[in-house]
MILO-572922 format. One record per atom (N, C-alpha, C, O, CB): residue number from 0; y, z, x. Coordinates in Angstrom, 2 decimals. Each point is the difference from the previous one (the first is absolute). Glycine has a CB too. Layout:
N
> NUM|Y|Z|X
...
***
This chain:
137
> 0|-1.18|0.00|0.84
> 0|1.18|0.00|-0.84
> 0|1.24|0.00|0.89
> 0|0.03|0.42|1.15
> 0|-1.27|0.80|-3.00
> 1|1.97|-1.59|1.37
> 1|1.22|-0.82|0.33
> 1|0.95|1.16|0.16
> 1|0.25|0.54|-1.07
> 1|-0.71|-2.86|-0.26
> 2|1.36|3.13|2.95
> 2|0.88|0.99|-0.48
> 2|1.70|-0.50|0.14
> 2|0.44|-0.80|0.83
> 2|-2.51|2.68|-0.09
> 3|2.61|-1.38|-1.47
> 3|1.68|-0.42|0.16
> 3|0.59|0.25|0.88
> 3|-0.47|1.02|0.51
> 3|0.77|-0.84|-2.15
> 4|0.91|-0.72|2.41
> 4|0.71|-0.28|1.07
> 4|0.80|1.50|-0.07
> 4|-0.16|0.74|-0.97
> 4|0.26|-3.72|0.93
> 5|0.96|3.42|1.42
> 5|0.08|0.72|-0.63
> 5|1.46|-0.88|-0.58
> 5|0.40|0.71|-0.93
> 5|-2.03|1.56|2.11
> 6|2.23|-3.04|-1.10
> 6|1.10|-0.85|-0.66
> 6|-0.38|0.18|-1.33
> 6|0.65|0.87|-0.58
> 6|-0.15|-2.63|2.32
> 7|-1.42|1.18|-2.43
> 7|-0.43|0.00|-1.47
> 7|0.06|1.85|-0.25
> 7|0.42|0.40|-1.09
> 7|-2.33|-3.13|1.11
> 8|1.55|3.60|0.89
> 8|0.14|1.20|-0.60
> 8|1.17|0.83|-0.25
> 8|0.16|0.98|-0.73
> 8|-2.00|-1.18|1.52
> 9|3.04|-0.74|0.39
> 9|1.49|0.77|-0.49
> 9|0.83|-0.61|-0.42
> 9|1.16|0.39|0.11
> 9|-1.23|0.86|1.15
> 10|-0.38|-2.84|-2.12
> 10|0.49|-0.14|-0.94
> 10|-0.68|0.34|-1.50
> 10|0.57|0.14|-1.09
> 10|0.44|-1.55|2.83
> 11|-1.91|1.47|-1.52
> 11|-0.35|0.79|-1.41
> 11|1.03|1.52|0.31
> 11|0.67|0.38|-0.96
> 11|-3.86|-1.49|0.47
> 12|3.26|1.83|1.65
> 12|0.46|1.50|-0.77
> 12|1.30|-0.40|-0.06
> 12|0.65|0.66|-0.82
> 12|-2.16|1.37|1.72
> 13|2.12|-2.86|-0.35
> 13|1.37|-0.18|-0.54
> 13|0.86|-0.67|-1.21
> 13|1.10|0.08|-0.55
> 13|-1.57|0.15|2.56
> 14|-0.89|-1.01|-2.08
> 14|0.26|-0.31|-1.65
> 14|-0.17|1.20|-1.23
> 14|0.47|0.03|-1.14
> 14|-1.46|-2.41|1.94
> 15|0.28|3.17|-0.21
> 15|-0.09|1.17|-0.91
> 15|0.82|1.33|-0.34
> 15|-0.23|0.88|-0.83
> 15|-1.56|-1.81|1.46
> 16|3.27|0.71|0.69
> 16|0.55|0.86|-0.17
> 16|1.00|0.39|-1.38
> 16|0.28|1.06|-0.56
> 16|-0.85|-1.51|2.96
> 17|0.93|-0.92|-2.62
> 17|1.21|0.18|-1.14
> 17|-0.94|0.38|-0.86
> 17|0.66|0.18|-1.02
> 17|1.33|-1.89|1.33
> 18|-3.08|1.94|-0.58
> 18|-0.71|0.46|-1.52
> 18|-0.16|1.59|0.38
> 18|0.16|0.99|-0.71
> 18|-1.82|-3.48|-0.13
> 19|1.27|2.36|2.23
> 19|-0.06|1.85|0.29
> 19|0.71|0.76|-0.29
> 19|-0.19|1.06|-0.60
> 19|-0.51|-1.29|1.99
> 20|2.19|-0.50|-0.72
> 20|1.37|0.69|-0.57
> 20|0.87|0.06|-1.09
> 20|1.06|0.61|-0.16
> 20|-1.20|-0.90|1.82
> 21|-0.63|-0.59|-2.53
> 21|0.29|0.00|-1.24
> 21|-0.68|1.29|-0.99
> 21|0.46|0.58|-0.99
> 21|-0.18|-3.23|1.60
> 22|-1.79|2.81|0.24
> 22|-0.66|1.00|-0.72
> 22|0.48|1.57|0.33
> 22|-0.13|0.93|-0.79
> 22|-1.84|-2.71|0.76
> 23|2.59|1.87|1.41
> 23|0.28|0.97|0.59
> 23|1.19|0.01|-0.85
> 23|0.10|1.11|-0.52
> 23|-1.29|-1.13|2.85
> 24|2.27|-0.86|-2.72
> 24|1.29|0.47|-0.92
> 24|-0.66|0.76|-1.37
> 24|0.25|1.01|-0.66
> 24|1.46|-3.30|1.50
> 25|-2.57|1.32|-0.84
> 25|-0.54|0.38|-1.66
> 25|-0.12|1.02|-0.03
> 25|0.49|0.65|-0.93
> 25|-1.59|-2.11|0.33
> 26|0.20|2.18|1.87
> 26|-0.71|1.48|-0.14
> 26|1.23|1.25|-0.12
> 26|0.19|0.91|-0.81
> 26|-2.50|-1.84|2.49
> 27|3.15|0.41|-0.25
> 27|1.49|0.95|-0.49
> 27|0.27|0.53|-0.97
> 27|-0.06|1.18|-0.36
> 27|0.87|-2.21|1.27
> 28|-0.31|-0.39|-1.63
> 28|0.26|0.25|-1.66
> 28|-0.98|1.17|-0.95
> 28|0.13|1.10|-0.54
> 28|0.54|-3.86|0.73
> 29|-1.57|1.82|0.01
> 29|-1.49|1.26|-0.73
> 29|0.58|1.15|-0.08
> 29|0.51|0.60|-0.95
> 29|-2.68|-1.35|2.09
> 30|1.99|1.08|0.41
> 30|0.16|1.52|0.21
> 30|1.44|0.33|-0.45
> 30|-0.01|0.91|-0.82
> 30|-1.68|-0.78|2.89
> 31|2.64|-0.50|-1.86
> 31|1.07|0.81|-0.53
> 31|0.57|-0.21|-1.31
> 31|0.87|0.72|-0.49
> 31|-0.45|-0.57|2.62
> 32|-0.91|-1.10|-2.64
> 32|0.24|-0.15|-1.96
> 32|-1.17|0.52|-0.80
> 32|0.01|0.08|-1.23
> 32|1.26|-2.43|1.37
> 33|-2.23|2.69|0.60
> 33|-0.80|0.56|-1.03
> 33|-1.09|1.09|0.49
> 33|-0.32|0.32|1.14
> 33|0.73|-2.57|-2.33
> 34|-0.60|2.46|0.63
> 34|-1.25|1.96|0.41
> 34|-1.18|-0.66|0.53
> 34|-0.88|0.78|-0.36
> 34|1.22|1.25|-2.05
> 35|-0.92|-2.95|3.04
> 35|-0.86|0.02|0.74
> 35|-0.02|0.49|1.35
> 35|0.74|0.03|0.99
> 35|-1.01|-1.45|-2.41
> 36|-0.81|1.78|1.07
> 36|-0.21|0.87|2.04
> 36|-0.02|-0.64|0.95
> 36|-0.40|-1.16|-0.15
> 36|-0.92|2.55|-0.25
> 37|1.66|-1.03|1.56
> 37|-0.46|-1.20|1.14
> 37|-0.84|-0.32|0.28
> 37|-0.07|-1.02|0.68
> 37|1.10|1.31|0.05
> 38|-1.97|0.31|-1.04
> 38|-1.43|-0.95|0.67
> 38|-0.43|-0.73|-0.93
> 38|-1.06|-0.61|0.17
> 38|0.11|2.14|1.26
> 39|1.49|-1.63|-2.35
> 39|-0.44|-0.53|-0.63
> 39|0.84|-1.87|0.15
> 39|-0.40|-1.03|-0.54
> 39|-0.39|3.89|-0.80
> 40|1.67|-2.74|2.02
> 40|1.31|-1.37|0.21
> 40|-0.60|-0.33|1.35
> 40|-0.04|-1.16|0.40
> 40|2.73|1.99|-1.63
> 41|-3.29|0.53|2.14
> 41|-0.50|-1.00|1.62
> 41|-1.65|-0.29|-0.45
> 41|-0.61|-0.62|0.87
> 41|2.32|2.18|1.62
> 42|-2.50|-1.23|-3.67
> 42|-1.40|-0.70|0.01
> 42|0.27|-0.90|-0.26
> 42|-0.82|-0.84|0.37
> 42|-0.51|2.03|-0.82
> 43|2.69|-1.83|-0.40
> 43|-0.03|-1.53|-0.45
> 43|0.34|-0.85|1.00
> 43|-0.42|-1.16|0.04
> 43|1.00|1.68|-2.17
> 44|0.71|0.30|3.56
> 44|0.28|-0.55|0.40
> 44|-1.53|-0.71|1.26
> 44|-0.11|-1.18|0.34
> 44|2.86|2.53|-1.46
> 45|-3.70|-0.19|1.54
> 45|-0.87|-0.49|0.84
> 45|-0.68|-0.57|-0.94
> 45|-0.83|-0.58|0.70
> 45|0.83|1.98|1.13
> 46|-0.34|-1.76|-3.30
> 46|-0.79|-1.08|-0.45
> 46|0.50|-1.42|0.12
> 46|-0.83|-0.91|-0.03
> 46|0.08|2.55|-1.37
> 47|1.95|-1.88|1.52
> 47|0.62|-0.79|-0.08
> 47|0.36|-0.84|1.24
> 47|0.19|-1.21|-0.01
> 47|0.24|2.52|-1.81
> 48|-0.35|-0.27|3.16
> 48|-0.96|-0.55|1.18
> 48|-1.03|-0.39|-0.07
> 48|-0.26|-1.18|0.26
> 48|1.01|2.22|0.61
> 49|-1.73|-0.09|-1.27
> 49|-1.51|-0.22|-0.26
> 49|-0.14|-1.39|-0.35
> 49|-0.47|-0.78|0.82
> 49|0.01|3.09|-1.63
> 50|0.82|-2.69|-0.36
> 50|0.31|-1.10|-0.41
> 50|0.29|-1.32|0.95
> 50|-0.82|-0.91|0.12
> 50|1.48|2.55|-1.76
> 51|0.25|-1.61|2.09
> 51|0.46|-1.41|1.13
> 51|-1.04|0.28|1.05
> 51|-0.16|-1.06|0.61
> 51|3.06|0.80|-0.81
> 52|-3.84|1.38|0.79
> 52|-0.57|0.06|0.76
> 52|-1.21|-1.29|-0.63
> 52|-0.09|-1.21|0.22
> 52|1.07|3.99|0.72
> 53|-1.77|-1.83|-1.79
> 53|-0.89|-0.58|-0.64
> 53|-0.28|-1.95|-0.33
> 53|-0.87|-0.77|0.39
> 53|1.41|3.52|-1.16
> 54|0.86|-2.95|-0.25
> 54|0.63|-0.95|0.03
> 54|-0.30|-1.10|1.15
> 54|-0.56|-1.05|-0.31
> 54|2.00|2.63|-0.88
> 55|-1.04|-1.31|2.53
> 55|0.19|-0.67|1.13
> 55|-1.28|-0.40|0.47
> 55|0.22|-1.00|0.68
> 55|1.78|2.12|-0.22
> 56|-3.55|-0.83|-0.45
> 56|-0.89|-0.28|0.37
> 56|-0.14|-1.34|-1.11
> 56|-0.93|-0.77|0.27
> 56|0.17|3.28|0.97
> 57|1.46|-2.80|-2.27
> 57|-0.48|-0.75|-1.11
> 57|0.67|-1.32|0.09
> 57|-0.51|-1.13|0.05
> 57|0.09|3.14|-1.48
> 58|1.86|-1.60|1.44
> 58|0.72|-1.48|0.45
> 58|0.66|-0.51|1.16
> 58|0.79|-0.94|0.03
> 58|-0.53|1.19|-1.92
> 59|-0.86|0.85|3.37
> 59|0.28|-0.42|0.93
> 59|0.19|-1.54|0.17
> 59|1.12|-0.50|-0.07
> 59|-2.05|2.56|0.54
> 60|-0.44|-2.94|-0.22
> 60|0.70|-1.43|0.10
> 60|1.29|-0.25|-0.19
> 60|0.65|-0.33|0.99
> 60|-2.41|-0.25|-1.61
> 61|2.40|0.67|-0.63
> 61|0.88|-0.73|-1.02
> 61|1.06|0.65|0.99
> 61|0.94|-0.78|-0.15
> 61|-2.04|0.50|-2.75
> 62|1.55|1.31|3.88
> 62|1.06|0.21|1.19
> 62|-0.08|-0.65|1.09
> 62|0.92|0.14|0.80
> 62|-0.78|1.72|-1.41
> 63|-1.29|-2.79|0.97
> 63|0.09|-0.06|1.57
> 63|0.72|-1.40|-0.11
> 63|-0.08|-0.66|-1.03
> 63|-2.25|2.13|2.15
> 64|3.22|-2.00|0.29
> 64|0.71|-0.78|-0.35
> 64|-0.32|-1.25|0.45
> 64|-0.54|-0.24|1.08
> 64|1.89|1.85|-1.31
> 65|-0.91|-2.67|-0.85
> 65|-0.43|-1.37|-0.20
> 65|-0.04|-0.50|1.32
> 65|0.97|0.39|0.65
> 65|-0.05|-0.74|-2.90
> 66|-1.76|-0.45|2.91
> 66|0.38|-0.45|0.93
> 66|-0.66|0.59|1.57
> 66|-0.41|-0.73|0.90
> 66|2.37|0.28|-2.74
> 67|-1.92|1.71|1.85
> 67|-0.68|0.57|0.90
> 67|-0.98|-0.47|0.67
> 67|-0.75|-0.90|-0.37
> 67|1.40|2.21|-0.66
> 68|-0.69|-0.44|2.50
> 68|-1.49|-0.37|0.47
> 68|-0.88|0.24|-0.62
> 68|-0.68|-0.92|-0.44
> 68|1.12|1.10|2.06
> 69|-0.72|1.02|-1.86
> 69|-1.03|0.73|-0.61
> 69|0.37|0.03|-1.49
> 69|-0.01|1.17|-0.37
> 69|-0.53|0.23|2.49
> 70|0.89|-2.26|-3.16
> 70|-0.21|-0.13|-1.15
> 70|-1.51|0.56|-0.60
> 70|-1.01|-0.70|-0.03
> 70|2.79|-1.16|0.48
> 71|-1.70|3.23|-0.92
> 71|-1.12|0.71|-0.46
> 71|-1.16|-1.25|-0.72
> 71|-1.16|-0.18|0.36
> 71|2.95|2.67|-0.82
> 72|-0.78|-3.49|-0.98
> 72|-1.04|-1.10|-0.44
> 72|-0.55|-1.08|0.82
> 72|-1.17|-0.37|-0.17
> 72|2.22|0.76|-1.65
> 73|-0.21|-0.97|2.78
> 73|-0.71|-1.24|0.77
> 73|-1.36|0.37|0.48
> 73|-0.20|1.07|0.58
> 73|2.40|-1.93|0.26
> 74|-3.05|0.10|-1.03
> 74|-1.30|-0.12|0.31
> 74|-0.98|0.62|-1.02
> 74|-1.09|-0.56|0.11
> 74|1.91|0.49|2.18
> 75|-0.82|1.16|-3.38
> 75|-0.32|0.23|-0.84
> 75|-0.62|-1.06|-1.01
> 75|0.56|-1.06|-0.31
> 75|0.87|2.72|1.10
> 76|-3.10|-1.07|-1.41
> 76|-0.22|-1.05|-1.05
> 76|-0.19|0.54|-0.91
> 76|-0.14|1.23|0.00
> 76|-0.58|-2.65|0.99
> 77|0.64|0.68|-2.11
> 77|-0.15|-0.03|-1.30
> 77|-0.48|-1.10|-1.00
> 77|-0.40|-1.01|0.58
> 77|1.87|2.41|0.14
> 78|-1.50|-1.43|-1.71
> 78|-0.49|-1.28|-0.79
> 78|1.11|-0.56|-1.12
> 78|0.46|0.99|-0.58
> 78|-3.03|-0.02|0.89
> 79|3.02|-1.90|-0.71
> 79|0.83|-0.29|-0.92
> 79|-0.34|-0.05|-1.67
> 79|-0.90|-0.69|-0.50
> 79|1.64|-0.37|2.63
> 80|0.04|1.82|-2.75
> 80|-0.11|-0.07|-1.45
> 80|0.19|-0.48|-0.99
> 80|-0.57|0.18|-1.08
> 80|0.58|0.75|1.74
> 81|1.35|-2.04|-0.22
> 81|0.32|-0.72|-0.68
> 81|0.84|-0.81|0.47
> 81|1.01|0.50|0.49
> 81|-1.61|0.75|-1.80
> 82|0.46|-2.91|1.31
> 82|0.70|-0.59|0.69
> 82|0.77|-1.04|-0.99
> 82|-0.70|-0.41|-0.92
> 82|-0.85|0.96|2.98
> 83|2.57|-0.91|-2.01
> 83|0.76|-1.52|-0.74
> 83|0.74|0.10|0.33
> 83|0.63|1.06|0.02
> 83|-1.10|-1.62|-1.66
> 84|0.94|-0.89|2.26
> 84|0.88|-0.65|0.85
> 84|0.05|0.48|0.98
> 84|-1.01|0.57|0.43
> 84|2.05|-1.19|-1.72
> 85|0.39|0.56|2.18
> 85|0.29|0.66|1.57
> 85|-0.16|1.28|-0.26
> 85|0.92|0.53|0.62
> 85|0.74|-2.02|0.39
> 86|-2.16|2.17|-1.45
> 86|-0.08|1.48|0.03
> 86|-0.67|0.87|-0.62
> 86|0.34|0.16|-1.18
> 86|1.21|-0.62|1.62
> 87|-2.59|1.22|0.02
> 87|-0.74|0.87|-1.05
> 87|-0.20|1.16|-0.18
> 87|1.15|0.44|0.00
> 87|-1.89|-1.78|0.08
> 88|-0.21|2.57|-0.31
> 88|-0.05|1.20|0.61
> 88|-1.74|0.15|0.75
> 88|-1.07|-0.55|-0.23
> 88|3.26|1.59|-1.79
> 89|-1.77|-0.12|2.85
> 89|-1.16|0.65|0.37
> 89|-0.43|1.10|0.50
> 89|0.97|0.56|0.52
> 89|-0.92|-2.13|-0.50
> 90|-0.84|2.10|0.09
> 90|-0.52|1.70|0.07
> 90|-0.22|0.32|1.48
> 90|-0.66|-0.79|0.67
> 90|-0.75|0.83|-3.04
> 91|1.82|0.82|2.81
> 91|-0.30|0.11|0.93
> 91|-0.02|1.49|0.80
> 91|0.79|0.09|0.94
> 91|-0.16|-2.44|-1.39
> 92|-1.40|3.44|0.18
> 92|-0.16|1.23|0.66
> 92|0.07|0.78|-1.43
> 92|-0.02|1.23|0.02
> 92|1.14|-1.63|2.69
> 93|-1.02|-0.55|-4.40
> 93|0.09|0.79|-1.16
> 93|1.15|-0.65|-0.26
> 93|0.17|-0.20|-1.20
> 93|-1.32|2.41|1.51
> 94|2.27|-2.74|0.61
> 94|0.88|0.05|-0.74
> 94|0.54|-1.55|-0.60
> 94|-0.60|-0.98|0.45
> 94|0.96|3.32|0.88
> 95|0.48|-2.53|-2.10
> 95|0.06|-1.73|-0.31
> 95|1.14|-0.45|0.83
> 95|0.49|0.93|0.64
> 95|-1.30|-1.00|-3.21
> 96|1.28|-0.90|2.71
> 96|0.86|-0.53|1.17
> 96|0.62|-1.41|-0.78
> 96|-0.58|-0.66|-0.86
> 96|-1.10|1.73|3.23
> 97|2.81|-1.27|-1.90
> 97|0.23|-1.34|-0.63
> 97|-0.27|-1.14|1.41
> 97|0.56|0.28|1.06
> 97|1.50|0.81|-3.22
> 98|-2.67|-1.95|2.10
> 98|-0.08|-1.05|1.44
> 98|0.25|-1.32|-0.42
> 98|-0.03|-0.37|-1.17
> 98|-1.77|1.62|2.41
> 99|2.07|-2.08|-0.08
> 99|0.05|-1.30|0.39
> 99|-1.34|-0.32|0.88
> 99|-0.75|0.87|0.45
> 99|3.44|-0.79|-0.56
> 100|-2.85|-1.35|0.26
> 100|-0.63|-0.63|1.05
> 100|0.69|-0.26|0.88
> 100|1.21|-0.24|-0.08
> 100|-2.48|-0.47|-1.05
> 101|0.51|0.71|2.25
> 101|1.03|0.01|1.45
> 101|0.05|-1.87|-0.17
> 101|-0.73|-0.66|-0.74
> 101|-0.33|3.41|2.95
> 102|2.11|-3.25|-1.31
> 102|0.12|-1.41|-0.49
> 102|-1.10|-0.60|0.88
> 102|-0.46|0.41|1.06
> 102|3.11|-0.53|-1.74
> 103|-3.02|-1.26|-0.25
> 103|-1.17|-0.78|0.72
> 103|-1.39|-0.07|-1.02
> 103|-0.74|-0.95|-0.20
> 103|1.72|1.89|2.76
> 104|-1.02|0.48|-3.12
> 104|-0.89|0.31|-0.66
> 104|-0.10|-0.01|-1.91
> 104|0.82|0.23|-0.90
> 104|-0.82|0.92|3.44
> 105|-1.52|-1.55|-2.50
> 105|0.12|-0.22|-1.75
> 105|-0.39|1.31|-0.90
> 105|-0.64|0.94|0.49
> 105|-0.16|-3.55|-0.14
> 106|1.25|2.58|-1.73
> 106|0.19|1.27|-0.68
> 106|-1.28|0.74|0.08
> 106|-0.96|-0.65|-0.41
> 106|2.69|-0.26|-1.14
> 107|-1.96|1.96|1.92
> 107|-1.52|0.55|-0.18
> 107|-0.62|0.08|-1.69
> 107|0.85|-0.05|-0.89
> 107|-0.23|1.68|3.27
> 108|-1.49|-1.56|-2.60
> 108|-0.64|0.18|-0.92
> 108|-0.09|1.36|0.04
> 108|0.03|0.65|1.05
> 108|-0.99|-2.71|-1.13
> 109|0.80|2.82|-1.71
> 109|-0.33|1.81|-0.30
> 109|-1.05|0.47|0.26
> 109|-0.97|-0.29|-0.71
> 109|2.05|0.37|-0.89
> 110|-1.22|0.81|2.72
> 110|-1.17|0.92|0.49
> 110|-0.18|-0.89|1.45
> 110|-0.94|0.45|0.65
> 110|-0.48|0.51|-3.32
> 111|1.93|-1.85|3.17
> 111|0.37|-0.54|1.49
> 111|0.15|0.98|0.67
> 111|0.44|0.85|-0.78
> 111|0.60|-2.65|0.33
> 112|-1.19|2.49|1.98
> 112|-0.10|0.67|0.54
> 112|1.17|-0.29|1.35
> 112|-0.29|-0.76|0.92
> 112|-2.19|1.13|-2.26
> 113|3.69|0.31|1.28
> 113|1.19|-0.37|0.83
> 113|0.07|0.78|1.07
> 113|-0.69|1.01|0.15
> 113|1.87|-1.71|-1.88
> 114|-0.38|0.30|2.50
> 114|0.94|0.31|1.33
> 114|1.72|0.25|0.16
> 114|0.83|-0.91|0.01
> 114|-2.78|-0.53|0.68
> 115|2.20|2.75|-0.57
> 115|1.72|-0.22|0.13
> 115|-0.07|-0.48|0.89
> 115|-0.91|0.01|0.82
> 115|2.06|1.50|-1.62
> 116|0.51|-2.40|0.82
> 116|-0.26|-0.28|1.40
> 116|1.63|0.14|0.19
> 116|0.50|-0.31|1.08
> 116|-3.01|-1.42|-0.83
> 117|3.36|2.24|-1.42
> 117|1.19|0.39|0.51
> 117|0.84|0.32|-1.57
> 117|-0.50|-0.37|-1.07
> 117|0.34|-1.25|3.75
> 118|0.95|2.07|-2.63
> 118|0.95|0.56|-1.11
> 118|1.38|0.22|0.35
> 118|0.54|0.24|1.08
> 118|-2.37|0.82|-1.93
> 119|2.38|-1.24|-0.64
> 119|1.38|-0.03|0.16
> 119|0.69|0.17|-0.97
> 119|0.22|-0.91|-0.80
> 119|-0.51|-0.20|2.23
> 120|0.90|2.55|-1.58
> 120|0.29|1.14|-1.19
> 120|-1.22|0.37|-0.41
> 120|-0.83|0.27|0.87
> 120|2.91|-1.11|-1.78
> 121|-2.47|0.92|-0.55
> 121|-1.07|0.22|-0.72
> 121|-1.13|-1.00|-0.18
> 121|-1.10|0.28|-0.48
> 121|2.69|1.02|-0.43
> 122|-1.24|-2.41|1.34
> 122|-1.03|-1.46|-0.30
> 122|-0.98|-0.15|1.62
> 122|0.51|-0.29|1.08
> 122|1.82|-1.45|-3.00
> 123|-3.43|1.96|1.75
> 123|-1.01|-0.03|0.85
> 123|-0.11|-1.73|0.50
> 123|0.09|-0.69|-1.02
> 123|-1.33|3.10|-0.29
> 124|1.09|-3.21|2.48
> 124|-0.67|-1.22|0.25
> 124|-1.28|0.12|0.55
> 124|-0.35|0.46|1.08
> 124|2.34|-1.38|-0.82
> 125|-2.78|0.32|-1.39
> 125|-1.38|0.23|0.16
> 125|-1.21|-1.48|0.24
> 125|0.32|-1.00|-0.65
> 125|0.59|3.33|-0.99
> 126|-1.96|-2.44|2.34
> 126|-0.69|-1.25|0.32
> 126|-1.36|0.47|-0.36
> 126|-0.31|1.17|0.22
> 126|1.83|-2.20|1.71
> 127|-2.39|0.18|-2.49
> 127|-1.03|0.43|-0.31
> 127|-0.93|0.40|1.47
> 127|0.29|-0.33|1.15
> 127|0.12|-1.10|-3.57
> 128|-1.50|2.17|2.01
> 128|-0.45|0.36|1.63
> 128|-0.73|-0.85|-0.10
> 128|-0.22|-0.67|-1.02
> 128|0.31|2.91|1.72
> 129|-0.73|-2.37|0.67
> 129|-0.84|-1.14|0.31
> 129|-1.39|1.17|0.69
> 129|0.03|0.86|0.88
> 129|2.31|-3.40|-0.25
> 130|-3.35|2.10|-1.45
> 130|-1.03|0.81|0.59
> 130|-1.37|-0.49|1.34
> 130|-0.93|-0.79|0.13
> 130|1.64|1.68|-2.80
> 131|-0.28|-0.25|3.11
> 131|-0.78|-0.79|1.53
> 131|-1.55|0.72|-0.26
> 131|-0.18|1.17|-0.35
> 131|2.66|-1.22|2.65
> 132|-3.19|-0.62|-2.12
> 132|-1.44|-0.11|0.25
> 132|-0.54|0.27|1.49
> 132|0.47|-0.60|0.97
> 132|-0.33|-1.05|-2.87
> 133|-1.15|2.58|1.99
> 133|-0.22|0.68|1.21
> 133|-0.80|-0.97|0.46
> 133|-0.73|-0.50|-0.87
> 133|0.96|2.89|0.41
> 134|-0.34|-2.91|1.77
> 134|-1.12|-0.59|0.52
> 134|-1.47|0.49|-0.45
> 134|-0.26|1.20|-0.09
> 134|1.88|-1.53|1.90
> 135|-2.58|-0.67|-2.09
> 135|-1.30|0.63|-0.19
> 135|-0.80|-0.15|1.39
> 135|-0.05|-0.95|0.77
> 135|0.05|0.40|-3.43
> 136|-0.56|1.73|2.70
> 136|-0.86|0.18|1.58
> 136|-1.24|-1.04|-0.11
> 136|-0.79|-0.12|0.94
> 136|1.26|3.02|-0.54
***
């Protein structure tokens, strides 16, 4: 299994700050407009970490950045689910993906068995794999 850069890991926590500190205003408030106790405003606040922690093992990919060496999807396979025209979807580690064919290549057929072979934003470029046959002894 595939682990994240640590680039992909401090932009995920930095994308997560304005919601932290939004929750951390929130909790303020809590506490001084109304009779709740404090522990009861910092369990929400460490669930709510808890949360983006958790979170982050799930949509890591979807942070690391386009283009990269180490693009977490390039080289990854999967099979396609549905294809028409230049563009279709396909599955790949569970999840669905929107793709192209890399150019040169013809539309795969559904349940075809692919290759990333590069991406750019959210749209995967994918080639069908080619399955090599072992020499027989």
């Amino acid at each position: 299994m595939e682990k994240p850069d640590l680039h992909t890991i401090v932009r995920y926590v930095v994308l997560q700050v304005p919601g932290f500190a939004a929750a951390v205003i929130a909790a303020c408030l809590l506490l001084r407009y109304t009779g709740l106790p404090a522990w009861s405003i910092w369990t929400g606040l460490v669930l709510w970490v808890g949360k983006d922690i958790l979170l982050f093992f799930w949509v890591w990919p979807s942070y690391c950045v386009p283009g990269a060496e180490n693009d977490a999807m390039v080289g990854r396979t999967g099979y396609v689910v549905d294809w028409e025209g230049p563009d279709g979807t396909v599955k790949i580690t569970g999840t669905l993906w929107r793709a192209a064919v890399v150019e040169n290549e013809d539309p795969p057929a559904p349940g075809t068995r692919i290759r990333v072979c590069g991406r750019k934003g959210l749209t995967l470029f994918v080639r069908p794999e080619q399955y090599r046959r072992q020499p027989s002894p």
